[in-house]
Structure formats: C-alpha cells, structure tokens
C-alpha positions in Angstrom: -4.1 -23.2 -13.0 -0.9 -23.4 -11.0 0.2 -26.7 -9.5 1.4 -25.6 -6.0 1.3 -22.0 -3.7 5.5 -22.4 -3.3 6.0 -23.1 -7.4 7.3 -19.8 -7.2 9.9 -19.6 -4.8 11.6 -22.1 -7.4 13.0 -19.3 -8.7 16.6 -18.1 -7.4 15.7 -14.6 -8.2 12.3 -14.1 -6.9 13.5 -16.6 -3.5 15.6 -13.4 -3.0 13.3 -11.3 -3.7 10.7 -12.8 -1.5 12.9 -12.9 1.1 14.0 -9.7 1.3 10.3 -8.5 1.2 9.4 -10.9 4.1 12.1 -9.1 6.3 11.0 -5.7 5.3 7.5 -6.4 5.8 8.0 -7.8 9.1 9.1 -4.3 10.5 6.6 -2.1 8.2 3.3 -3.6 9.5 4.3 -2.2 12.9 5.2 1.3 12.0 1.3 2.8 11.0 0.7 2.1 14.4 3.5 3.4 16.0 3.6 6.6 13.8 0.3 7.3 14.7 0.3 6.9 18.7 3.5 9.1 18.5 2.4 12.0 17.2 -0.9 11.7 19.5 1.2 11.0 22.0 3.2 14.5 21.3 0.1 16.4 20.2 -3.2 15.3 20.8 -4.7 16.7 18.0 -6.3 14.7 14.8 -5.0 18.0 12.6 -1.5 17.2 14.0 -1.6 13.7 12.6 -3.2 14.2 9.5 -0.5 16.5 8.9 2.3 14.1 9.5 0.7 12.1 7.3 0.3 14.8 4.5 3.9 15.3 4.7 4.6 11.7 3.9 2.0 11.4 1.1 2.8 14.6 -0.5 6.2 14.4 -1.5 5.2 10.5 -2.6 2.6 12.3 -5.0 5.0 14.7 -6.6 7.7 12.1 -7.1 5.9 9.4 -8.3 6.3 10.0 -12.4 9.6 11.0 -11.6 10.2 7.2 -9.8 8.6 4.8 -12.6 10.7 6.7 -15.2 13.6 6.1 -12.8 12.9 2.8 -12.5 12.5 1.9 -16.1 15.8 3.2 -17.2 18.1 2.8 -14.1 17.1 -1.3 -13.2 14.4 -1.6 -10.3 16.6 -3.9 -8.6 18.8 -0.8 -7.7 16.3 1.8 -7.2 14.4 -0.7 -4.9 17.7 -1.0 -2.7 18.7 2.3 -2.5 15.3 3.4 -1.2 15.4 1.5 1.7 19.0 2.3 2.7 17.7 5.9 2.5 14.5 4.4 4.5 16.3 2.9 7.5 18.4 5.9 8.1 15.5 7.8 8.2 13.2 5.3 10.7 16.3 4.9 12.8 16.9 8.5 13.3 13.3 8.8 14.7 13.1 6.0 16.4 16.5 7.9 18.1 14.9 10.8 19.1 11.8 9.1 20.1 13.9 6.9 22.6 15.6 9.9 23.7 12.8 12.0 24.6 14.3 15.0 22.0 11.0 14.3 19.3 8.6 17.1 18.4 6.2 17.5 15.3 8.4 18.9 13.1 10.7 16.0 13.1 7.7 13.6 12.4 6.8 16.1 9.6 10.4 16.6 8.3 11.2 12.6 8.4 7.9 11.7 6.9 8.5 13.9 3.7 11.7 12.3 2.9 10.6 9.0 3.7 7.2 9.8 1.2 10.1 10.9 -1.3 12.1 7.2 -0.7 8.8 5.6 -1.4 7.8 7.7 -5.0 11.0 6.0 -5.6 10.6 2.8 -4.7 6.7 1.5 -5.2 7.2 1.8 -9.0 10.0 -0.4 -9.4 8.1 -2.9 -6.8 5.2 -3.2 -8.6 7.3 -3.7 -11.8 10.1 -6.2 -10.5 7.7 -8.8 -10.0 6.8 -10.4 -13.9 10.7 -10.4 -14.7 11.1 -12.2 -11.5 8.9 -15.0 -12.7 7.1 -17.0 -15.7 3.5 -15.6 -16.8 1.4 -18.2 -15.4 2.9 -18.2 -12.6 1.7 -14.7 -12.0 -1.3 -15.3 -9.8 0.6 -17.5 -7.4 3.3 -15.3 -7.1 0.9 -12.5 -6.4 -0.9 -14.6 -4.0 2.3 -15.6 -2.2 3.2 -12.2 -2.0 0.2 -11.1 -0.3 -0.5 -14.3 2.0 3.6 -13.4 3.7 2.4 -9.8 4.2 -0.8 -10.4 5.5 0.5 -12.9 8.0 2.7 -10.8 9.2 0.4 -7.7 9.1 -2.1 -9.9 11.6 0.4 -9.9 14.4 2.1 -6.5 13.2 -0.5 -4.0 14.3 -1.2 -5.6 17.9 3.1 -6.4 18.1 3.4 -2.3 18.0 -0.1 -1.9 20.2 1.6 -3.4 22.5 5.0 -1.7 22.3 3.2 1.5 22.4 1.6 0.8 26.2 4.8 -1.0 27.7 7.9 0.6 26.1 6.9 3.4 24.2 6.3 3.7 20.0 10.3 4.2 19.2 11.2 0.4 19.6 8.6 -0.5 16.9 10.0 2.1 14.5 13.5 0.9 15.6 12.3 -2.4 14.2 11.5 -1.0 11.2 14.3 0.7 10.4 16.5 -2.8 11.2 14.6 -4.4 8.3 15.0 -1.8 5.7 18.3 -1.9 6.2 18.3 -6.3 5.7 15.8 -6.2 3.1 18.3 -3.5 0.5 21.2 -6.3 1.7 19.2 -9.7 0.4 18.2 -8.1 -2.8 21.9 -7.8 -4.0 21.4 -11.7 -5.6 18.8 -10.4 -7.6 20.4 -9.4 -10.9 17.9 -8.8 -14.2 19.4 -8.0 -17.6 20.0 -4.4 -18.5 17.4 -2.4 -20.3 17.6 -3.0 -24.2 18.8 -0.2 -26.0 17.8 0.6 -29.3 19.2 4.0 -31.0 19.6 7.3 -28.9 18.1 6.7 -25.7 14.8 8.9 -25.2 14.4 11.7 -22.5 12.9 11.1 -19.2 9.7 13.6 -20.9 9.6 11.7 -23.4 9.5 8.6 -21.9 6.7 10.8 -19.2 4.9 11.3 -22.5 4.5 7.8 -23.3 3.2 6.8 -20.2 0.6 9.2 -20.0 -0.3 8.0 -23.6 -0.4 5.3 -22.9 -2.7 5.5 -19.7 -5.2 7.4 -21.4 -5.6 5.4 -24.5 -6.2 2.4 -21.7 -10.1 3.2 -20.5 -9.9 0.7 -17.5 -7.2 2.0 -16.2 -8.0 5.6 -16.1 -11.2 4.8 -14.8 -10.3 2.5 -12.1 -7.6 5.3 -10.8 -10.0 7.8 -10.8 -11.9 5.7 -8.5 -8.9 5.3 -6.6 -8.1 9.2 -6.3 -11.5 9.5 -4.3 -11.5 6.0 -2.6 -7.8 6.3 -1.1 -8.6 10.4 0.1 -11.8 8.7 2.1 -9.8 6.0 3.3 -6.6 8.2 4.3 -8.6 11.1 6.2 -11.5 8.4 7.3 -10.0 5.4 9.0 -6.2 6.1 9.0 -6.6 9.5 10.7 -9.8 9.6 12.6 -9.5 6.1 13.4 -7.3 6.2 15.7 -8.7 9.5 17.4 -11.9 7.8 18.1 -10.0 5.2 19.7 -8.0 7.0 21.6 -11.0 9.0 22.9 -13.7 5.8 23.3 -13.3 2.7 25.1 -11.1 0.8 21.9 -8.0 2.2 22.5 -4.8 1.6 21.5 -4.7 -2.2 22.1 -8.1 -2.1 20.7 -7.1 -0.4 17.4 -3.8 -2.7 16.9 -6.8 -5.8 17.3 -8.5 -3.4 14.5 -6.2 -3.2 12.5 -5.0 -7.6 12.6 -8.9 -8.4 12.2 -8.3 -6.7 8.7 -5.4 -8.3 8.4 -6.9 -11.8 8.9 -9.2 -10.9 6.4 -7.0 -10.3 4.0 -5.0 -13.5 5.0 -7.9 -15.6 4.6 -8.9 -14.3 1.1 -5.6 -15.3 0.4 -5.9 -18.5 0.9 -8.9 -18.9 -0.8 -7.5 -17.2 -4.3 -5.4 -20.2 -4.0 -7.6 -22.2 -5.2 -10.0 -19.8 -7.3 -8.8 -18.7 -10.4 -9.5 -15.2 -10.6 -10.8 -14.9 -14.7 -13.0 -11.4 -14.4 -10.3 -9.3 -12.1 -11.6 -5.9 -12.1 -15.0 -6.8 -12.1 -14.6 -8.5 -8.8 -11.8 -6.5 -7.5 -14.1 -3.4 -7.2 -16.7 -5.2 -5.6 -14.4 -6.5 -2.8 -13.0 -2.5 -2.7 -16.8 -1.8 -1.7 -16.5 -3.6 1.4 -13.6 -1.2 2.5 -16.0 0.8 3.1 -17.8 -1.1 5.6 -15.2 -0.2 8.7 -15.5 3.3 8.5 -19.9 2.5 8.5 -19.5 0.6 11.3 -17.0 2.9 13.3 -19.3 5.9 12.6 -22.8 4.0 13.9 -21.5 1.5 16.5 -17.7 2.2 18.0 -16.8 -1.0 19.9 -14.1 -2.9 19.0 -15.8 -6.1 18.9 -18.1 -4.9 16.1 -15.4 -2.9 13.8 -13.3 -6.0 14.1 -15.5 -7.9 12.2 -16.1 -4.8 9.7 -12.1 -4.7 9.6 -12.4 -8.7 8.7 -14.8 -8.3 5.9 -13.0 -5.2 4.3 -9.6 -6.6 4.8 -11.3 -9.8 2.4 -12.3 -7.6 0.0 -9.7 -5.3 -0.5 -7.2 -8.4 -0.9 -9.2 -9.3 -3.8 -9.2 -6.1 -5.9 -5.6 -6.4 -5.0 -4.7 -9.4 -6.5 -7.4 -8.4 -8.9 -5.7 -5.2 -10.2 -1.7 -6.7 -10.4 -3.1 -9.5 -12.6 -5.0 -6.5 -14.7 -1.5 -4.7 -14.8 0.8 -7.4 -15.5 -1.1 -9.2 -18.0 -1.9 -6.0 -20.3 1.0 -3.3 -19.7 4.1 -4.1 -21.5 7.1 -5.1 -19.4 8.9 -1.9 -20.9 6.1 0.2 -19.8 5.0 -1.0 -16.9 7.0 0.9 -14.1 5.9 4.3 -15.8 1.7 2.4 -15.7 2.1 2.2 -12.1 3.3 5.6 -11.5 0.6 6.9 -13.3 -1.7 4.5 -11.5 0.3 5.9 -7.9 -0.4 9.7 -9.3 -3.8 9.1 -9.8 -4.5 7.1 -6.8 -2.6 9.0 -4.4 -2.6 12.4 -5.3 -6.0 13.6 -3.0 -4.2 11.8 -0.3 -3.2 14.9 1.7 -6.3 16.6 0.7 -8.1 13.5 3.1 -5.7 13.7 5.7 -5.7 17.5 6.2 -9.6 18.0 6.1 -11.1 15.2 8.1 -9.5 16.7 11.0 -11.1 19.5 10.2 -14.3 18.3 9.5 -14.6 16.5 12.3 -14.5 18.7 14.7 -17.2 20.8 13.0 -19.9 17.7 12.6 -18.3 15.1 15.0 -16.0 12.1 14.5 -18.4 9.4 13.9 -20.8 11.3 11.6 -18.2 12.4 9.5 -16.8 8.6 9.1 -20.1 7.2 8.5 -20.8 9.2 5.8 -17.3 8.7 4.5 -18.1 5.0 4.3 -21.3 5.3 2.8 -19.6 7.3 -0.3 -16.5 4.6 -0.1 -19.0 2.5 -1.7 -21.2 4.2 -3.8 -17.5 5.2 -5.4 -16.5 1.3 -5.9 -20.1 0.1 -6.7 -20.0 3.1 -9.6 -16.7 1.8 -11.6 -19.0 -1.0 -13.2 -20.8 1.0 -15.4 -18.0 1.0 -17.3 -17.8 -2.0 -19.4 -14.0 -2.1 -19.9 -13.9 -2.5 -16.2 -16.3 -5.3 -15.5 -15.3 -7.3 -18.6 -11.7 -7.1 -18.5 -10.7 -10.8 -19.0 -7.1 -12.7 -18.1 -4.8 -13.1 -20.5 -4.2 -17.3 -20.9 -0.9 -17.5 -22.1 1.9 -19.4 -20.5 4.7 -17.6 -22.4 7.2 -16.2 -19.7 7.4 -12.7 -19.0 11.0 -12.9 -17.6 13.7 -12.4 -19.9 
C-alpha cells in the first residue's frame, strides 16, 4: 500500500509540519498530568478538578463551528500558529504563578477557558491541514506517522511530569509546555498552502455554518459515529480523566502510579502503531469502533480491582484500541469530506463529540461521592462499551470502505 513509514516526511511542507508537531507534542503529553495534580494539590476535591476541566472544554464546545469556518476561509496554516502563540502565553503565565506560590482555582479556571477557546480554534484547522500537506495514498502513513511521534512521546510524557510533580512541583512541566507552543507556531512559518479559491462574492460565515451542517446530516456515518462520541467522550472525561486520578491519589497508585497509567496506554497506542504499518486498514469504522470498545476496559478494571499493575495492562489494551478507531476515523474523514469542506466536517464532528464534555466532568464528582468512586467508574466502563459495540447496527458504519485512488489531495 505505501512503500515506506518516512515516504512522507518527503515532503518539505509536511517535514515542517511534522516537526513543528513533534516539538509541541513533546510538552503537551506532560501537561494532563500536571494540570491535574495542581489543582488537587490546591483543592483536594474531585468537584474542583472536574471544574477546571469544564472550563477548558466548555469554551472549546462553543467555539468550535466558529474555528472550522475560521479555518476554511482564513488558511489553517495561520490559525494553527496563532493559537499556540496565544497557548504558550497562557501555559507560561500559570506555570508562573504556580512556581511562585501566588496560584489559586480561579486562575486554573480562568487560564483553562481561554486556553479551551485557543484550541476551538486550532483542532479544526489540524485535522484539515493534513491532506494538503500530502498525496492521497499517502494518507495512511502519514496518519500513522503522525500518531506513532505522539505516542512515543506520550509513553515517557505522563511519567516525565509524575515525576516532576513529586520532586519539583507541577509548574516546571507546564513551563515545558508553554516553551513548545511557543517553537511549534515558529517552525510552521515554512509551511505555505495556496490561498482559498475564490469564486464570485464570498459567502457568509452562516452560510458557510449552513453548509456544514448540511452537509453532516446528509452524511449518516458521520452523525452516527459523533453521537456515539458525545456519550463516549462525557464517560471518558468525568470517568477516567477526573476520578482517575482521585482514586489514585486516595489508594496505593498514586501519582507515579498514574503517570505509569497513563504511558501503559500510551504504549498501547504506540504499539498499534506499528502494527497499522503494515495492515492496510480497508473497513475503518467498522474496526475503529470495536478498538473504541476496549476504552472502556480501564475504567472496568479501575472500578473492580484498583492496583496499578492490573489498570496498566487495561490502559495497554485500551490505548490499542483507541489508536485504531483513530487512524480509522481520519482515513473515514479524509477520504470522503471534500478538501473545501473538511475543516467545517471536523468542527461539526468536535461539536458533537465534545459538547457533553463538561456535563462528565462536573457530575462524576458528584456522583461519586454519593455511590463511591469505583462503582461509579465501573459502571461507566460497562456503558463505554455497550455505546461503541452499538454504532454497528448501522450499516453505513460497519461498511464504510476506503477510497483507492492515488490522485493527490494537495493542490
């Protein structure tokens, strides 16, 4: 299908763009961690986090149409830059008041909320930059590339910031951070992609909103995979990213323990991708949601067993199957969405996905402390993948085929 894993880094463009990925990730796969042991740090609470991480998702939710429109008239390139200026200013003035001492919750909350706003700006220009970068067929390598660099780097990521977190404090991690958004807007200024062809008077932004969402509803696998999504992520997001940590902190795991967590899933996901290497993925949805059932598996685990050994290996297997639904779904979405539409897709896709985010994050807490931590993620699991499992039935999911052409998709 593809005759080597570095075919596309023959690319100028996309070498630039690769690169300047690689350096952002680098610092990203740090920050969840240290984020999260901050705030518990500050305020022991599990409602406390899930609110900084509400304030983060919720401005993301609300912006997101407004970003892919952005994105499809303004050039991605530009957009994508700009965000992470805005981002590093915003990491390094909480990693300041972190080192100082001078942090309380309402900066977290504050700093989160614009830096959910940066990202409804940025994710759909992301996920559209990538099939002008490179030729069609090259699109599962590139994808695969893609993921193999950030899953590398999220392996040693989670337990680099662990570890920051008991020796120095979280604020050197998110310091981190903040130097690579400010490299990554820096090495995408090569990138240069033809302006946007112009035909007649330019249509509004609502108009151009309009023919997204016609076009998303007229498209029955990928409505039906996002409303998946909407319940899957809120699971995830309130499930393992918020009372995950809180039953570390309070059991024997830890905080060294959940960084290990969190790099077992990260291996996964390294390993699958090495393996789609060599595995042409021809039926991407229909294997894509079963490897998003696994996700689930973590959250099983945590609620019936909670040692780090044994959610480790959960984490391993998950982190494999989420890797393929996420090569899975790109290939669905850069294969069938026009180039001229695509931004705008993923926004809609983002909306759909993200928008009971918050909802997660503010009522696990909650929950929780009404029928206990582990209950309440074990059963969170067990609908995680009754959820997946259920997106088969439809037939436009499970027999969505590639789309064998070689015909280049940059211009």
């Amino acid at each position: 299908m593809f005759t080597s894993a570095t075919a596309p880094l023959r690319e100028s463009r996309f070498r630039w763009y690769f690169s300047s990925r690689l350096v952002n990730l680098s610092g990203t796969t740090m920050a969840p961690v240290a984020l999260a042991f901050a705030v518990l740090h500050i305020s022991d609470s599990a409602g406390s986090l899930g609110l900084v991480l509400a304030a983060h998702s919720i401005p993301q939710v609300v912006f997101l149409l407004l970003g892919g429109v952005v994105a499809d008239r303004l050039g991605r390139t530009l957009v994508i830059q700009l965000s992470n200026v805005g981002a590093a200013v915003s990491q390094g003035l909480l990693a300041a008041l972190l080192l100082s001492g001078h942090a309380e919750l309402w900066h977290f909350v504050a700093l989160s909320a614009l830096n959910g706003t940066l990202s409804a700006m940025s994710l759909p220009a992301l996920a559209g930059i990538v099939p002008a970068l490179v030729a069609r067929d090259q699109l599962q390598p590139t994808n695969v590339l893609i993921s193999m660099s950030r899953n590398a780097l999220a392996i040693l990521g989670p337990t680099v910031a662990a570890g920051l977190v008991v020796t120095v404090g979280p604020g050197w991690a998110l310091a981190v951070d903040a130097v690579t958004w400010l490299a990554a807007a820096l090495l995408l200024i090569p990138v240069r992609l033809p302006a946007r062809a112009r035909t007649g008077t330019e249509p509004s932004m609502i108009r151009e909103l309009a023919d997204g969402w016609d076009f998303f509803r007229r498209t029955t696998w990928l409505w039906v995979v996002v409303l998946a999504f909407g319940v899957l992520n809120a699971i995830h997001a309130g499930g393992l990213l918020t009372l995950g940590p809180v039953l570390a902190n309070d059991t024997d795991i830890g905080a060294h323990g959940w960084g290990l967590i969190m790099s077992a899933e990260a291996v996964g996901l390294f390993a699958m991708t090495l393996l789609m290497l060599r595995i042409p993925l021809q039926r991407p949805l229909y294997w894509g949601m079963i490897g998003v059932a696994l996700f689930g598996v973590p959250m099983i685990v945590m609620g019936l067993h909670p040692q780090t050994a044994w959610v480790m290996v959960a984490a391993f297997v998950g982190g494999m199957g989420i890797e393929v639904f996420g090569l899975g779904w790109n290939l669905a979405m850069q294969e069938n969405v026009p180039d001229e539409m695509l931004s705008r897709a993923y926004s809609y896709d983002m909306l759909g996905s993200f928008v009971a985010i918050p909802i997660g994050q503010l009522t696990f807490g909650p929950l929780a402390s009404v029928f206990g931590t582990q209950d309440v993620l074990l059963v969170g699991g067990v609908v995680y993948l009754a959820v997946a499992l259920l997106t088969l039935l439809s037939r436009s999911v499970r027999d969505l085929p590639r789309v064998s052409t070689t015909s280049p998709r940059a211009p």
